[in-house]
C-alpha positions, 0 to 999 in steps of 0.5 A: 646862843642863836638867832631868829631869823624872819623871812617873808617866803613868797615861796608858796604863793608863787607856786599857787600862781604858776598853777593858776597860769598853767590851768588856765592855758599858759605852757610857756613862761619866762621868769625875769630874775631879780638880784642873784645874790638875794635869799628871795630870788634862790626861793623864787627861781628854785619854785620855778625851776621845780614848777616847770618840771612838774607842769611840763613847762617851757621856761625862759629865763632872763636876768634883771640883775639890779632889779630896776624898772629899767632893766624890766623894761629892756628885757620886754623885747627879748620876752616878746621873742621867747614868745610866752603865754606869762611873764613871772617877774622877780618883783613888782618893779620888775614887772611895771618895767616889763609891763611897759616895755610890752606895751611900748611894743604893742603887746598887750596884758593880759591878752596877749600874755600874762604877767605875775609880779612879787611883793605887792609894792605897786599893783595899783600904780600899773594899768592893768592893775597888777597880780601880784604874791602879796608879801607882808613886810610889816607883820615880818618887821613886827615879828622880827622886834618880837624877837629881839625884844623877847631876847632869848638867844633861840637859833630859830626861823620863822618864815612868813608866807605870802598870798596870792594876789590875782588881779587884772594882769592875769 
């Protein structure tokens, strides 16, 4: 007996996103990581780890452990010294911190430097409007019910990807 497991993969998205900073300019990113135990940022920093090699970019990497708006706005200043062309941000809380924190320091997005949040949970709350992996939490919790409900036992996953969002922070 086994069991099916529904993961919402940013995975995809977020190298799409990459390529899109790195065509259109960006050779140095910083990635803000959010919680080191979760399944989503080993997904996510490993597709910028791999990204980074391929594209022959410079990355910088910083930890928002707790993964709170807080922490996204107190890491803007060290971004500012890395000097960086985009900011990829574990996820979109991370990033509305970090959104803020450059503000507050007179850096300007997009102009100035580039940001990519994750999960789609605030792109219309930020100003700039926030580009984004959008990531389908609700198909997954459908899916997820699916499964359950169908009982079979079945050691499967299924792994729901997530869209590529761009919107005014890029």
């Amino acid at each position: 007996t086994g069991f099916t497991r529904v993961l919402v993969s940013a995975s995809d998205a977020l190298d799409q996103g990459i390529r899109f900073l790195a065509q259109t300019g960006a050779r140095r990113l910083a990635y803000v990581g959010g919680p080191p135990d979760s399944w989503s940022e080993t997904e996510r920093q490993g597709t910028v780890r791999k990204l980074a090699t391929e594209l022959h970019l410079k990355v910088t990497y910083f930890a928002a452990n707790k993964g709170t708006y807080g922490e996204g706005r107190t890491v803007a200043a060290s971004i500012a010294e890395a000097r960086v062309d985009a900011v990829v941000a574990f996820d979109d809380v991370i990033a509305h911190g970090v959104l803020d924190g450059l503000a507050i320091l007179g850096i300007r997005v997009p102009q100035d430097v580039r940001l990519l949040g994750c999960d789609d949970a605030l792109p219309i709350e930020t100003h700039p409007r926030l580009s984004t992996i959008r990531l389908d939490i609700e198909e997954a919790f459908v899916m997820a019910v699916s499964a359950l409900a169908e009982g079979k036992g079945i050691d499967q996953r299924i792994l729901l990807p997530g869209v590529l969002t761009l919107r005014e922070t890029t």
